[in-house]
C-alpha positions in Angstrom: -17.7 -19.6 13.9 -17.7 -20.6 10.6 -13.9 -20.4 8.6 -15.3 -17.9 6.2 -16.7 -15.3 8.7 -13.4 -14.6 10.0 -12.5 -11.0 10.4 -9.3 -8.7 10.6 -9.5 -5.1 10.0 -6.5 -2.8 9.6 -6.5 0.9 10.9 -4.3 3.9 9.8 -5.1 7.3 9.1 -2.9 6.8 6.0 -5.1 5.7 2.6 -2.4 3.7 1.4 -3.5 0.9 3.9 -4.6 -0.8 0.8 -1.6 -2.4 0.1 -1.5 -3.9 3.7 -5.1 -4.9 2.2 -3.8 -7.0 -0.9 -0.8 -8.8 1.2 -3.3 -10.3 3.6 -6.1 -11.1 0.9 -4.5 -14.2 0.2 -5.1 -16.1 3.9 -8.1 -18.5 3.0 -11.6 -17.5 5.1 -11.3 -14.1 6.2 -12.2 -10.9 5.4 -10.6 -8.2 5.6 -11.9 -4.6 6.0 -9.3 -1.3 6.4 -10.3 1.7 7.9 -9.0 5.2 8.2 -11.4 6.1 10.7 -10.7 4.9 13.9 -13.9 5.8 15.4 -15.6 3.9 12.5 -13.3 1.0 13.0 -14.5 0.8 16.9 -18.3 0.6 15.7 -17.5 -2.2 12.7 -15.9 -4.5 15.9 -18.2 -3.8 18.7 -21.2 -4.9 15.9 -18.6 -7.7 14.6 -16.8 -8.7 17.7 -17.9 -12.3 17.7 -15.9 -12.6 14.2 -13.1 -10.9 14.6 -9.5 -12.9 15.0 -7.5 -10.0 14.5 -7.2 -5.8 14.3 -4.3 -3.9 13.2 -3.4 -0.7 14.2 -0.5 2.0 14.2 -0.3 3.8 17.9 0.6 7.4 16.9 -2.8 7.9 14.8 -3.5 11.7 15.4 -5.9 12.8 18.5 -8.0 15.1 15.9 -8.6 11.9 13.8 -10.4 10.0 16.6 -13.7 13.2 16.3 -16.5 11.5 14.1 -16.0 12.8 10.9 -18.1 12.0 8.0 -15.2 12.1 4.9 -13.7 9.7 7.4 -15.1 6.1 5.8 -14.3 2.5 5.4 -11.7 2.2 2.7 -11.9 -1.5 1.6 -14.4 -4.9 2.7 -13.4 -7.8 0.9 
């Protein structure tokens, strides 16, 4: 795996994730991606798996946030 195709993703059901977002954006060869959407989270890793070093996650994210919901999206991809 290449350095620069490293992944960690962040997931909370709170927006202001971004600012997890901008801490970690300074660690050389990864991106980062932060989802409110657990659901959508689940899909970017099981496509991305092979790249991912790391996933971040709160464990009291709401049950009724887990149902696919399309306003539900990716927040940030650097």
């Amino acid at each position: 795996m290449s350095l620069n195709n490293r992944i960690v993703s962040i997931v909370d059901d709170d927006p202001h994730i971004i600012f997890f977002h901008e801490a970690l954006q300074s660690i050389p060869g990864i991106r980062i991606f932060t989802f409110t959407d657990p659901v959508f989270a689940l899909e970017h890793f099981q496509v991305n798996d092979y790249a991912y070093v790391l996933g971040i996650t709160k464990k009291d994210i709401p049950f009724e946030s887990l149902r696919k919901n399309d306003t539900n999206e990716c927040v940030h991809n650097r």
